[in-house]
mmCIF file as gemmi writes it, N, C-alpha and C atoms, coordinates in Angstrom:
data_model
loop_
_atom_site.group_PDB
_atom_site.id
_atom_site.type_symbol
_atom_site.label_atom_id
_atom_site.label_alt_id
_atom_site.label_comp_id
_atom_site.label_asym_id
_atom_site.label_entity_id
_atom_site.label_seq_id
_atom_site.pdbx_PDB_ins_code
_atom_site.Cartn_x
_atom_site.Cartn_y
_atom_site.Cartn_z
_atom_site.occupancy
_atom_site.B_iso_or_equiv
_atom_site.pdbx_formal_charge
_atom_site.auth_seq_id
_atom_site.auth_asym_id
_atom_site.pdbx_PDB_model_num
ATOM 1 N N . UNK Axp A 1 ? 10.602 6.803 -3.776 1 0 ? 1 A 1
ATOM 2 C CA . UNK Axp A 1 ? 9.383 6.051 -3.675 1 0 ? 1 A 1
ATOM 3 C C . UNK Axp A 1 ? 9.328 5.301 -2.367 1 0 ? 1 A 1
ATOM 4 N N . UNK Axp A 2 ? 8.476 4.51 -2.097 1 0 ? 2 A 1
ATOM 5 C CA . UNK Axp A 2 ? 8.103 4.092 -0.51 1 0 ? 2 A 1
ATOM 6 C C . UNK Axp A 2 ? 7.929 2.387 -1.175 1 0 ? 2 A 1
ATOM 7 N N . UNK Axp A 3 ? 8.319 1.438 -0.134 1 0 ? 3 A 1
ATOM 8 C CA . UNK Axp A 3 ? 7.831 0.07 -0.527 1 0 ? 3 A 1
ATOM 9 C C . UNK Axp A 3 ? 6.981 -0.048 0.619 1 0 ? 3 A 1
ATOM 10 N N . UNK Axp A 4 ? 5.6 -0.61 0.579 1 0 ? 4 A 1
ATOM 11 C CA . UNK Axp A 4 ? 4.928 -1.155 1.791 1 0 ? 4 A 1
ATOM 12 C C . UNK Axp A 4 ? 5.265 -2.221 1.667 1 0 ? 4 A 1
ATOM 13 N N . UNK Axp A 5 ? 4.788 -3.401 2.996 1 0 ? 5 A 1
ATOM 14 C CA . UNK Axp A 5 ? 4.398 -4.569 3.291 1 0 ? 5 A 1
ATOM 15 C C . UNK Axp A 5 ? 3.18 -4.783 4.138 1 0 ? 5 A 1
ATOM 16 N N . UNK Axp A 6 ? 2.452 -4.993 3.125 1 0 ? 6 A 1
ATOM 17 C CA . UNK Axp A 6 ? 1.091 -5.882 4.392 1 0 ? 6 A 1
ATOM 18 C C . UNK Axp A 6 ? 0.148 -6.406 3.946 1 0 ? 6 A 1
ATOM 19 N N . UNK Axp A 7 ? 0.13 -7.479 5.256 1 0 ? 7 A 1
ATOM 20 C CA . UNK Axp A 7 ? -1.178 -8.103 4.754 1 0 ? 7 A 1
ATOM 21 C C . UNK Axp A 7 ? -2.444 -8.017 4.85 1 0 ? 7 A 1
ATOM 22 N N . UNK Axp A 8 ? -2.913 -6.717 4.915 1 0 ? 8 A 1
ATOM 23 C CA . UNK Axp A 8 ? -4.471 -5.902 5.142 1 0 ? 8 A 1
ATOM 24 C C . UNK Axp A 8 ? -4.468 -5.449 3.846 1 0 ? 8 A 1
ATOM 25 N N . UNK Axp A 9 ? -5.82 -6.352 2.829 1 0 ? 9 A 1
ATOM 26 C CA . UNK Axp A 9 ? -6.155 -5.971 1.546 1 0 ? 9 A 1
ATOM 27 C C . UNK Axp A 9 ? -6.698 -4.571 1.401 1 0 ? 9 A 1
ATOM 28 N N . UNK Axp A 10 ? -7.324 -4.3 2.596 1 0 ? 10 A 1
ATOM 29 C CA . UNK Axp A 10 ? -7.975 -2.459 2.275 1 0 ? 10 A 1
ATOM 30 C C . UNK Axp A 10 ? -6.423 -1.887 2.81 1 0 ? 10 A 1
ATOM 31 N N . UNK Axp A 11 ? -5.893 -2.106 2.705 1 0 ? 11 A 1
ATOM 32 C CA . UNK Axp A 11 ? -4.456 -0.513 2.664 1 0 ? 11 A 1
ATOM 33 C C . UNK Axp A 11 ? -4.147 -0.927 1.432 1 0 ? 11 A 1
ATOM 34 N N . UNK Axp A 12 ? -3.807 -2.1 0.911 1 0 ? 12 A 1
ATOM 35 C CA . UNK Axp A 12 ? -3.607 -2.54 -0.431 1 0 ? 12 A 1
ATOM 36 C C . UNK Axp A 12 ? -4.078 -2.137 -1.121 1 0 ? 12 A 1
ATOM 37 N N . UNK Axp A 13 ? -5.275 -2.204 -1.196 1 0 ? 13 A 1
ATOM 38 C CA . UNK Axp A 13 ? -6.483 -1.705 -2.138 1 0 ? 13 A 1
ATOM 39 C C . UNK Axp A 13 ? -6.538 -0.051 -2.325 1 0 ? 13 A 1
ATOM 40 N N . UNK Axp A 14 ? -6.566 0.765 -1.027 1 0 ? 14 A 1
ATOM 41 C CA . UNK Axp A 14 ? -6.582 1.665 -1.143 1 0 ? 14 A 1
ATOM 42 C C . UNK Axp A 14 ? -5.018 2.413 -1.881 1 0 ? 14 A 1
ATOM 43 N N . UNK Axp A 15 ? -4.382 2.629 -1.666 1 0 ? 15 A 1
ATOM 44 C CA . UNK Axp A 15 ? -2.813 2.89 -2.269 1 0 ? 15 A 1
ATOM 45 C C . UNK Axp A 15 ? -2.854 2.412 -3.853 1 0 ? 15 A 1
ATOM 46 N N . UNK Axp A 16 ? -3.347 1.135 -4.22 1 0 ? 16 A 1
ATOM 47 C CA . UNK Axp A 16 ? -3.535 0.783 -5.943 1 0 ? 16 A 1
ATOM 48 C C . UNK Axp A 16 ? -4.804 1.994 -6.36 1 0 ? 16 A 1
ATOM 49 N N . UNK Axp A 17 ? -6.026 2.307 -5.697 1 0 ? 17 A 1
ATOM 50 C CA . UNK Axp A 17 ? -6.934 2.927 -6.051 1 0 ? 17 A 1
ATOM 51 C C . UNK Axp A 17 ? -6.529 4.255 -6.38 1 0 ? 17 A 1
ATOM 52 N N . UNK Axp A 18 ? -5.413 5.117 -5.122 1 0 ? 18 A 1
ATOM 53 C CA . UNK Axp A 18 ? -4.942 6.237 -5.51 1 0 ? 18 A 1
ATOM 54 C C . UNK Axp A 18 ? -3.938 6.866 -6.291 1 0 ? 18 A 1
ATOM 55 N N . UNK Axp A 19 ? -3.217 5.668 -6.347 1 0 ? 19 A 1
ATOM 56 C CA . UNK Axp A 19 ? -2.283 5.125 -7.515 1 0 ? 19 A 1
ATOM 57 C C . UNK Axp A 19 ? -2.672 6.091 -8.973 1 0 ? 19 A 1
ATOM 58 N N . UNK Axp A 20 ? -3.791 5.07 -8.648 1 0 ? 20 A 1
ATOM 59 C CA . UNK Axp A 20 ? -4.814 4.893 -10.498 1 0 ? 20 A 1
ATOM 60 C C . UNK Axp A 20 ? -4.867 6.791 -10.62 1 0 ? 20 A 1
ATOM 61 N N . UNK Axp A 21 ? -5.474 7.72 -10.075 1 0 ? 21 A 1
ATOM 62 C CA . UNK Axp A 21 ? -5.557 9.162 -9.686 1 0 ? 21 A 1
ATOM 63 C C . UNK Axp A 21 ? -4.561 9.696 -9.814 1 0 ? 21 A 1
ATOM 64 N N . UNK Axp A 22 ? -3.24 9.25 -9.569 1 0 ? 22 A 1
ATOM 65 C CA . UNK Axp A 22 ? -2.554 10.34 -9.657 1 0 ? 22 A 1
ATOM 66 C C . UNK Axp A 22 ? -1.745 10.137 -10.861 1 0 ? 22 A 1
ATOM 67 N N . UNK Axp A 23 ? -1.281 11.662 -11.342 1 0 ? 23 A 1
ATOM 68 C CA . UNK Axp A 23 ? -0.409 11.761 -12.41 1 0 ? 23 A 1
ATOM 69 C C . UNK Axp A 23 ? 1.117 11.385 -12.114 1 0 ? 23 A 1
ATOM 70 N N . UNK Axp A 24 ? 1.386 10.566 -12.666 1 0 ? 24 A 1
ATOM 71 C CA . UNK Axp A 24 ? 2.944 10.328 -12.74 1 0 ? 24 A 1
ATOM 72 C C . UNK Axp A 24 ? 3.851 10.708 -13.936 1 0 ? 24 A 1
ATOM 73 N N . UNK Axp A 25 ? 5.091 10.703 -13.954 1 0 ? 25 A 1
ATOM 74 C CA . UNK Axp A 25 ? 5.885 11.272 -15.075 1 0 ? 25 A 1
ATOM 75 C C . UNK Axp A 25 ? 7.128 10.542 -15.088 1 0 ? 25 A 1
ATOM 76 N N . UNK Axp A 26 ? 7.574 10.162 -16.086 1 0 ? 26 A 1
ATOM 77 C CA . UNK Axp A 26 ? 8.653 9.481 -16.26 1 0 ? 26 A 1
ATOM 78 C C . UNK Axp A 26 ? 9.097 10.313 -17.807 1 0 ? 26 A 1
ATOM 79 N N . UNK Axp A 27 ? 10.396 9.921 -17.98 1 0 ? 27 A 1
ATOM 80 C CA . UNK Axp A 27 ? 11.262 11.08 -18.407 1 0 ? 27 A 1
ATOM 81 C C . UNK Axp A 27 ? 11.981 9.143 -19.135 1 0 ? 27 A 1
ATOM 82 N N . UNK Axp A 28 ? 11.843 8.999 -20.263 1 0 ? 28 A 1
ATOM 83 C CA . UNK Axp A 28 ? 12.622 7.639 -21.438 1 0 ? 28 A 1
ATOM 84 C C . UNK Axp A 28 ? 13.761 7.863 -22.295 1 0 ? 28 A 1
ATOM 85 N N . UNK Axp A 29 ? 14.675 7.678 -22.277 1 0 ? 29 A 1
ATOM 86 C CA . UNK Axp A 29 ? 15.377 7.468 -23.247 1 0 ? 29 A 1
ATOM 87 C C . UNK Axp A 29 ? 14.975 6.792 -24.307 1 0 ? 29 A 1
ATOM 88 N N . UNK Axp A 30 ? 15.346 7.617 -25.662 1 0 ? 30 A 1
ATOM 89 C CA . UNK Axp A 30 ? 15.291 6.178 -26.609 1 0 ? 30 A 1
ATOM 90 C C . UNK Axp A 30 ? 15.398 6.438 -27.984 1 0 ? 30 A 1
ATOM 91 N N . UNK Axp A 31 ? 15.467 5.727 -28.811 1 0 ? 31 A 1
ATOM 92 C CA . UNK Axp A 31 ? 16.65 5.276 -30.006 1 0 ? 31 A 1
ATOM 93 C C . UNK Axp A 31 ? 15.694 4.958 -31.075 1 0 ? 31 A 1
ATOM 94 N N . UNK Axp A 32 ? 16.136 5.433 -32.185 1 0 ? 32 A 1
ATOM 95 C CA . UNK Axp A 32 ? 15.003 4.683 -33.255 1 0 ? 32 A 1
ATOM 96 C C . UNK Axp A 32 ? 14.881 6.153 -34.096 1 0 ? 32 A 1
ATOM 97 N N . UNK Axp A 33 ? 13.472 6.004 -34.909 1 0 ? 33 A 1
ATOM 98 C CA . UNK Axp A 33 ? 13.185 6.823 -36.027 1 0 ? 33 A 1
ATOM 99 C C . UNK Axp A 33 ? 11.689 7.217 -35.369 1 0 ? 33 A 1
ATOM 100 N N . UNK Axp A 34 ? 11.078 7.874 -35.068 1 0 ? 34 A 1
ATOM 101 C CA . UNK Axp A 34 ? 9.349 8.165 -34.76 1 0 ? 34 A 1
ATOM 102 C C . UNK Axp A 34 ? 8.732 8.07 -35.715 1 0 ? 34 A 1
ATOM 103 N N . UNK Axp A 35 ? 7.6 7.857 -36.381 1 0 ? 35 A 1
ATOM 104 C CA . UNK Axp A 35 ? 6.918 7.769 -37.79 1 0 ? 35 A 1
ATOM 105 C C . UNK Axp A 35 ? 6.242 8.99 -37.335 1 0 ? 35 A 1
ATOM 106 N N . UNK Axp A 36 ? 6.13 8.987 -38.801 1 0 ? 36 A 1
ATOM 107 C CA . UNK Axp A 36 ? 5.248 10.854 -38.8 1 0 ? 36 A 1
ATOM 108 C C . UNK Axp A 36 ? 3.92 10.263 -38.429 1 0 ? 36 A 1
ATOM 109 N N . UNK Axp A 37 ? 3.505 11.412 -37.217 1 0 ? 37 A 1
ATOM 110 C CA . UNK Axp A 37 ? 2.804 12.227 -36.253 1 0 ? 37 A 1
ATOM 111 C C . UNK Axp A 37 ? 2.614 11.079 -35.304 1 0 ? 37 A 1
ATOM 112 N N . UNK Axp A 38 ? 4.067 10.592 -35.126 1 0 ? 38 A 1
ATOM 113 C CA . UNK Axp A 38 ? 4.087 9.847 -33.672 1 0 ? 38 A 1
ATOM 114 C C . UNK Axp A 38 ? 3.823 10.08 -32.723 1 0 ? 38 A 1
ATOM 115 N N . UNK Axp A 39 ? 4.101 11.658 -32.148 1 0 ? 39 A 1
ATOM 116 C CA . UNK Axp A 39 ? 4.176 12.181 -31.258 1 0 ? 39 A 1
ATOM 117 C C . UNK Axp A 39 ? 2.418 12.17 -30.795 1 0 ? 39 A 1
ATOM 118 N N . UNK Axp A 40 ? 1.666 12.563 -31.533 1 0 ? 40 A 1
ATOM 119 C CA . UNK Axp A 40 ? 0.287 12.951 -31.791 1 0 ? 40 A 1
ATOM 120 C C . UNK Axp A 40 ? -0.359 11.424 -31.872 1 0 ? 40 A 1
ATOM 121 N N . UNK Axp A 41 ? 0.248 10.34 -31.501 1 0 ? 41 A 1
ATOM 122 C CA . UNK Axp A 41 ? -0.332 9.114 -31.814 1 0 ? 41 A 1
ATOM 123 C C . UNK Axp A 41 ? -0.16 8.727 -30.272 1 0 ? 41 A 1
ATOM 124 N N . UNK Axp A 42 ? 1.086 9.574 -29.664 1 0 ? 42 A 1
ATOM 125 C CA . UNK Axp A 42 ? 0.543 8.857 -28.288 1 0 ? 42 A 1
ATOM 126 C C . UNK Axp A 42 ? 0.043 9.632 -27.514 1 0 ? 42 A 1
ATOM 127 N N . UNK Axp A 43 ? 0.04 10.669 -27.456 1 0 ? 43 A 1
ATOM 128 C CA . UNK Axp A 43 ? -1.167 11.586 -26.596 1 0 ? 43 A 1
ATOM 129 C C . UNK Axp A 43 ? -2.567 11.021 -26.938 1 0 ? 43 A 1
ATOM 130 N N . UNK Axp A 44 ? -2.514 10.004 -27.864 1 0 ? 44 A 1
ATOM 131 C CA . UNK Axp A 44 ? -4.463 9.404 -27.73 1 0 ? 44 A 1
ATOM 132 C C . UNK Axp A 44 ? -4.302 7.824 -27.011 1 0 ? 44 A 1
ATOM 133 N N . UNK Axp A 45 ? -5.626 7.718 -26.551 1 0 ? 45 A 1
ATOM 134 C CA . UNK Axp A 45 ? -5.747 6.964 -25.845 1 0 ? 45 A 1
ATOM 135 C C . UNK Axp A 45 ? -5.293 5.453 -26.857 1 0 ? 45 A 1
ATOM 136 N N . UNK Axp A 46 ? -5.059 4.644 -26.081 1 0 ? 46 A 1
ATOM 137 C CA . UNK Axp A 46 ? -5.139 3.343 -26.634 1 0 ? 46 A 1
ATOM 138 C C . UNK Axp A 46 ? -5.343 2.143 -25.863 1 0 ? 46 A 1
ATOM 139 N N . UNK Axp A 47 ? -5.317 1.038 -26.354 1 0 ? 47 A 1
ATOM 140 C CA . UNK Axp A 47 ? -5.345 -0.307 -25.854 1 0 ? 47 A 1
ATOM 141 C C . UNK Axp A 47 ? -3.974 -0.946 -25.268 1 0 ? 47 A 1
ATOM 142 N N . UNK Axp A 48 ? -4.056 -1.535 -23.938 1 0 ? 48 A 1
ATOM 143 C CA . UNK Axp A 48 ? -2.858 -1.979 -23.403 1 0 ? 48 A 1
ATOM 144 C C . UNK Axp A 48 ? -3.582 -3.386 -23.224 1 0 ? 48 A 1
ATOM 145 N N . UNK Axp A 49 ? -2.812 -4.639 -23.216 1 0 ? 49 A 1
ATOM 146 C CA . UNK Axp A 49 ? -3.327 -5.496 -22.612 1 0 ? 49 A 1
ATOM 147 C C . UNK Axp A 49 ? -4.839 -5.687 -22.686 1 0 ? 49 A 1
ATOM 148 N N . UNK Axp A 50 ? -5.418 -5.249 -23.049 1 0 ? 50 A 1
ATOM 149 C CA . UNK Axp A 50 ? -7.148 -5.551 -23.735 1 0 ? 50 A 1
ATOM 150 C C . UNK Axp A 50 ? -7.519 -4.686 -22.799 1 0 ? 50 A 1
ATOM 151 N N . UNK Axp A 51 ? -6.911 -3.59 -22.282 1 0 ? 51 A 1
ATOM 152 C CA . UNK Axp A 51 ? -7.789 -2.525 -21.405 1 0 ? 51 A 1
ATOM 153 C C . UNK Axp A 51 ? -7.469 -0.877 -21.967 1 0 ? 51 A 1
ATOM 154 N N . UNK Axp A 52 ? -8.825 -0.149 -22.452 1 0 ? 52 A 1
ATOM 155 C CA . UNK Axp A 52 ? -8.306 1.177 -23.089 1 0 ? 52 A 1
ATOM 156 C C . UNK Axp A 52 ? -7.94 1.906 -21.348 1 0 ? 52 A 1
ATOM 157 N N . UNK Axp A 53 ? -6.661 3.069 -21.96 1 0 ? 53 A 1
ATOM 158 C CA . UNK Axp A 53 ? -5.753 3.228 -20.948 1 0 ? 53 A 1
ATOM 159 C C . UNK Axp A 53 ? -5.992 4.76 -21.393 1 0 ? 53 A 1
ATOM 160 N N . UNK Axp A 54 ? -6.164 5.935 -20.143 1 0 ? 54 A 1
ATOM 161 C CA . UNK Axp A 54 ? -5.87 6.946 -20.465 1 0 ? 54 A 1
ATOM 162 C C . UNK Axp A 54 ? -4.935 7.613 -21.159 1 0 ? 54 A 1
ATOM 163 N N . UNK Axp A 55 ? -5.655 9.06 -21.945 1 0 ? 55 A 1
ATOM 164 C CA . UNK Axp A 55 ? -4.501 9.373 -22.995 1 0 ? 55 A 1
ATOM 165 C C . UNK Axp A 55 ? -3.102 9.687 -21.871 1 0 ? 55 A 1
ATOM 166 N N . UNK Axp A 56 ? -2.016 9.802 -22.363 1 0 ? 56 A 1
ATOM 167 C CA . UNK Axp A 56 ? -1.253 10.18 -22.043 1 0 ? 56 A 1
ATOM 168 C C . UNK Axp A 56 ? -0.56 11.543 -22.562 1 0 ? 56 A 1
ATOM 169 N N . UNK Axp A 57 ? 0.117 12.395 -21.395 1 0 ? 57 A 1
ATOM 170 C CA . UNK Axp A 57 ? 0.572 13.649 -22.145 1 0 ? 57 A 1
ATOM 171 C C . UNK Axp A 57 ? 1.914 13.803 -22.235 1 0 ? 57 A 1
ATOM 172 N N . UNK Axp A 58 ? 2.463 13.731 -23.563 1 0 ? 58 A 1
ATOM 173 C CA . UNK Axp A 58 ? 3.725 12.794 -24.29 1 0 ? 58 A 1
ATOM 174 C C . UNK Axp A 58 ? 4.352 14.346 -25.035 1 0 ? 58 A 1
ATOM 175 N N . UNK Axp A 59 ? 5.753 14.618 -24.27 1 0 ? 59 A 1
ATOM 176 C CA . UNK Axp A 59 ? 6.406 15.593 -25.138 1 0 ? 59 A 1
ATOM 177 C C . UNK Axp A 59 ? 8.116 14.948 -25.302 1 0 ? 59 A 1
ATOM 178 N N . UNK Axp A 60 ? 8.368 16.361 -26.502 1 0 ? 60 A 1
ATOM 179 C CA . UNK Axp A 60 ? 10.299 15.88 -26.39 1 0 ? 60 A 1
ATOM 180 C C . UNK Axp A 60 ? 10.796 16.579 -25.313 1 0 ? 60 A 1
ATOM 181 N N . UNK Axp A 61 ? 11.447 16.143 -24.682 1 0 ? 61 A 1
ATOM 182 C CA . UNK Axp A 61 ? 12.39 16.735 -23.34 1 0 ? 61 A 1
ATOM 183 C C . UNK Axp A 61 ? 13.93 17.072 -24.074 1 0 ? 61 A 1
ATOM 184 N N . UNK Axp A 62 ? 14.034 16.242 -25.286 1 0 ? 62 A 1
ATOM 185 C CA . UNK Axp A 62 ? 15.491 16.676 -25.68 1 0 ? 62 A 1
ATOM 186 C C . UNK Axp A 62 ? 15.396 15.65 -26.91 1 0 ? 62 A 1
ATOM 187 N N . UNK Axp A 63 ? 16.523 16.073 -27.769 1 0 ? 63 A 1
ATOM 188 C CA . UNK Axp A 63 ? 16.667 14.546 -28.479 1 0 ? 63 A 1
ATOM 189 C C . UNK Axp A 63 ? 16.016 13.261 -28.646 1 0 ? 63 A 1
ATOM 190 N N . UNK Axp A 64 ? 16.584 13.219 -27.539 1 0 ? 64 A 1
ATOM 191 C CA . UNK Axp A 64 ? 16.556 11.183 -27.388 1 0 ? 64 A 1
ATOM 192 C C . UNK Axp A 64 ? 15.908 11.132 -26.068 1 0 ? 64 A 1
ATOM 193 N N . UNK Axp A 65 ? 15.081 11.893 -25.308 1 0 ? 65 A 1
ATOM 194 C CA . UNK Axp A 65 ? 14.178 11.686 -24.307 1 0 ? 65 A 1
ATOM 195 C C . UNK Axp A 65 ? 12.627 12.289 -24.736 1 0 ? 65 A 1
ATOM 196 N N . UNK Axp A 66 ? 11.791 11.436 -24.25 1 0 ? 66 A 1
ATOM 197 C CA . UNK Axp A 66 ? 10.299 11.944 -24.215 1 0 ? 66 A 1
ATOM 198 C C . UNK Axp A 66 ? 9.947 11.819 -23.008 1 0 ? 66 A 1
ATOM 199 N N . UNK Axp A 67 ? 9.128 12.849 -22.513 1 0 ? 67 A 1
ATOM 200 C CA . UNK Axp A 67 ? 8.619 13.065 -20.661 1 0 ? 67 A 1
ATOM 201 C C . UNK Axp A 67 ? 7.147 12.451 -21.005 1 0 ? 67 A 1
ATOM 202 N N . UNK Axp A 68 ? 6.842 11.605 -20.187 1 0 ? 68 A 1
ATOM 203 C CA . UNK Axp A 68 ? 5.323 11.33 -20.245 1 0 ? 68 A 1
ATOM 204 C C . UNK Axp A 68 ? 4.846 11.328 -18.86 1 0 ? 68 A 1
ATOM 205 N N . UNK Axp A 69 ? 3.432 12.085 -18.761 1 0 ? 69 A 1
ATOM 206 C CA . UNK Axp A 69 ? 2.748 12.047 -18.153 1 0 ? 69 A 1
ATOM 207 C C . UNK Axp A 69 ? 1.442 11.389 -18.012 1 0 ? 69 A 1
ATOM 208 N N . UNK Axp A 70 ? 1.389 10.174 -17.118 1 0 ? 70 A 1
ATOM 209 C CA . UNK Axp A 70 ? 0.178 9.599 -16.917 1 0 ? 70 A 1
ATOM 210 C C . UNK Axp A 70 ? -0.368 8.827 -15.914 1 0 ? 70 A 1
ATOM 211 N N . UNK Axp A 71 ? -1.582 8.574 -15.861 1 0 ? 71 A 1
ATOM 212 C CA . UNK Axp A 71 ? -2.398 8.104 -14.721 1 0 ? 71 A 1
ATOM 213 C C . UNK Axp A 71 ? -2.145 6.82 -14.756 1 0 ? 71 A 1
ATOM 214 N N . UNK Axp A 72 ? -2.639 5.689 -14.137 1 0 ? 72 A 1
ATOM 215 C CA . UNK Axp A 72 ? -2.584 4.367 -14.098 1 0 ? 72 A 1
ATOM 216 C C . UNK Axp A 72 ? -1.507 3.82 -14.915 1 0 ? 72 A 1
ATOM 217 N N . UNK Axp A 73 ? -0.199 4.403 -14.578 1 0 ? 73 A 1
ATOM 218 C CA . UNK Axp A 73 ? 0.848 3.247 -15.493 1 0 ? 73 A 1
ATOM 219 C C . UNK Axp A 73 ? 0.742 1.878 -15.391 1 0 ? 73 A 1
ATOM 220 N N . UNK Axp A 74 ? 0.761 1.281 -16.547 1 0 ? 74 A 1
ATOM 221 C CA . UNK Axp A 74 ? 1.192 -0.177 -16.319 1 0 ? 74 A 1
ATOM 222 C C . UNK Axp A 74 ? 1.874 -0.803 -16.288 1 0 ? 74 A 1
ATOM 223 N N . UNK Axp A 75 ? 3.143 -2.034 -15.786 1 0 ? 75 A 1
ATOM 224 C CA . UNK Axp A 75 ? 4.534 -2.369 -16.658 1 0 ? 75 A 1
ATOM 225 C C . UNK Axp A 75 ? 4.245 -2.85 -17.723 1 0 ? 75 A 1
ATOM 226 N N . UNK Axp A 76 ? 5.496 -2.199 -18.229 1 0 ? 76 A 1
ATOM 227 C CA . UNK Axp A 76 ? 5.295 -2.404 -20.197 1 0 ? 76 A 1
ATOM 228 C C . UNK Axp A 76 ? 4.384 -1.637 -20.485 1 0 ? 76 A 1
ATOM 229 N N . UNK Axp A 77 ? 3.866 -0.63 -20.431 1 0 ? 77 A 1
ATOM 230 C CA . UNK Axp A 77 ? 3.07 0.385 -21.375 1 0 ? 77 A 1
ATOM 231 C C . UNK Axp A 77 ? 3.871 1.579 -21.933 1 0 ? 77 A 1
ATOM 232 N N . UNK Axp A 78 ? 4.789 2.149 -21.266 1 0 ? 78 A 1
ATOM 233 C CA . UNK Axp A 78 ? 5.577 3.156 -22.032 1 0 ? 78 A 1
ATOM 234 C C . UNK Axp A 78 ? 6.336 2.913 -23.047 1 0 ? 78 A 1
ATOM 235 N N . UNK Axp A 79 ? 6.532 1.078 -22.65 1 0 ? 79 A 1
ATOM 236 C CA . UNK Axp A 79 ? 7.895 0.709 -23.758 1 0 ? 79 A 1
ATOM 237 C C . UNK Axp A 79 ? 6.777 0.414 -25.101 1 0 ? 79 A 1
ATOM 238 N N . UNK Axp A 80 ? 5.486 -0.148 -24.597 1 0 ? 80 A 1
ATOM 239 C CA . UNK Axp A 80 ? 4.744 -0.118 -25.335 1 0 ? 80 A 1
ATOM 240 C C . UNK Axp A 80 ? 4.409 0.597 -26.551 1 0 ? 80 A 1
ATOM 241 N N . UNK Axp A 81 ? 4.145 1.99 -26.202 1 0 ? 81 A 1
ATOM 242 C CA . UNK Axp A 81 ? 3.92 3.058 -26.615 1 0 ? 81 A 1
ATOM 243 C C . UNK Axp A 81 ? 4.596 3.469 -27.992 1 0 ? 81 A 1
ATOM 244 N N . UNK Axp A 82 ? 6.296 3.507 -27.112 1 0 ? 82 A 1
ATOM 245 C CA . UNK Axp A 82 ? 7.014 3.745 -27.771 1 0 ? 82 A 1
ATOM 246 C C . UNK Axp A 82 ? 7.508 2.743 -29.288 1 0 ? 82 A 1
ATOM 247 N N . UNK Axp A 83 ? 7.403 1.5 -28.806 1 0 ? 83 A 1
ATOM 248 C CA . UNK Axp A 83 ? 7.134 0.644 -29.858 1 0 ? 83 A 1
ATOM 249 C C . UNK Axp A 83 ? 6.101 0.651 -31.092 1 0 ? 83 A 1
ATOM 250 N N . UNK Axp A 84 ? 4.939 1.113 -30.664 1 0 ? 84 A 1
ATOM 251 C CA . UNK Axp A 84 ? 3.923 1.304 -31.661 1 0 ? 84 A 1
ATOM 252 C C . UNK Axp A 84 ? 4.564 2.603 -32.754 1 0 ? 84 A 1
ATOM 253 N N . UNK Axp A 85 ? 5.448 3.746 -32.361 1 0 ? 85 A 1
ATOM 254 C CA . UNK Axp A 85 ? 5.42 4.976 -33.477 1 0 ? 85 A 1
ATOM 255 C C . UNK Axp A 85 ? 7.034 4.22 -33.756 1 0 ? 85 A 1
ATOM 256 N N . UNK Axp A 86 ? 7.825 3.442 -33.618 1 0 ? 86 A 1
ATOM 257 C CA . UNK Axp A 86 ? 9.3 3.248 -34.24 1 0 ? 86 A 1
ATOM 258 C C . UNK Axp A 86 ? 10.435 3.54 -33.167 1 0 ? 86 A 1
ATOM 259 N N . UNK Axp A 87 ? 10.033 3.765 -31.865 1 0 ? 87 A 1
ATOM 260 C CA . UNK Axp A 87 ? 11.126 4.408 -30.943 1 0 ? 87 A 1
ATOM 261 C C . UNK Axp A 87 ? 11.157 2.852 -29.952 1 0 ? 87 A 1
ATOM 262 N N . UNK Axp A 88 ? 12.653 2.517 -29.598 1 0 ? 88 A 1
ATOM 263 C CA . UNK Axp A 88 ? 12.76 1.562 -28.353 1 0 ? 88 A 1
ATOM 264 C C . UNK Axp A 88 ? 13.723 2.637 -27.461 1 0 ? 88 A 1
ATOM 265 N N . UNK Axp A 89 ? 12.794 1.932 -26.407 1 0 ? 89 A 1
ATOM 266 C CA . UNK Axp A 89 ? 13.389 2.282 -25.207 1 0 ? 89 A 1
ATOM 267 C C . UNK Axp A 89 ? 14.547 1.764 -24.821 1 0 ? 89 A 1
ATOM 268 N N . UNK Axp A 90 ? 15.687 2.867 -24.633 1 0 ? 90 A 1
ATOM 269 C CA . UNK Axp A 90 ? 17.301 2.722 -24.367 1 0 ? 90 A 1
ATOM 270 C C . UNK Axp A 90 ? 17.418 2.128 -22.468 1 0 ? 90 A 1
């Protein structure tokens, strides 16, 4: 990943805007029980923080990992996620 620094709000602005566009993927560990049709509960959209958040596209990678793919991550929304069907993040 890249860290910027600056203090020009339009490069700021722009980089959060394209941010929001692109698909990202993160790959979770994690521990717990899933409730039936967990899996199918997070591929739909939901509420983060009082803002509905694109669906996300949520598979098993193995065991004890789920790969998610999505647009506008937020911090704390995957652990989120995972909290709502019975799974914490390891």
């Amino acid at each position: 990943g890249y860290l910027i620094f600056t203090q020009d709000w339009r490069i700021k602005r722009k980089l959060v805007d394209d941010l929001s566009r692109l698909e990202q993927e993160f790959v979770v560990e994690v521990g717990g029980q899933i409730v039936e049709g967990g899996l199918q509960l997070l591929n739909q959209s939901i509420v983060f923080n009082g803002k509905p958040s694109e669906p996300a596209k949520v598979s098993w990678q193995s065991e004890k990992r789920l790969r998610f793919a999505l647009k506008g991550e937020r911090p704390g929304q995957i652990a989120y996620l995972c909290e709502c069907v019975g799974l914490q993040v390891q």
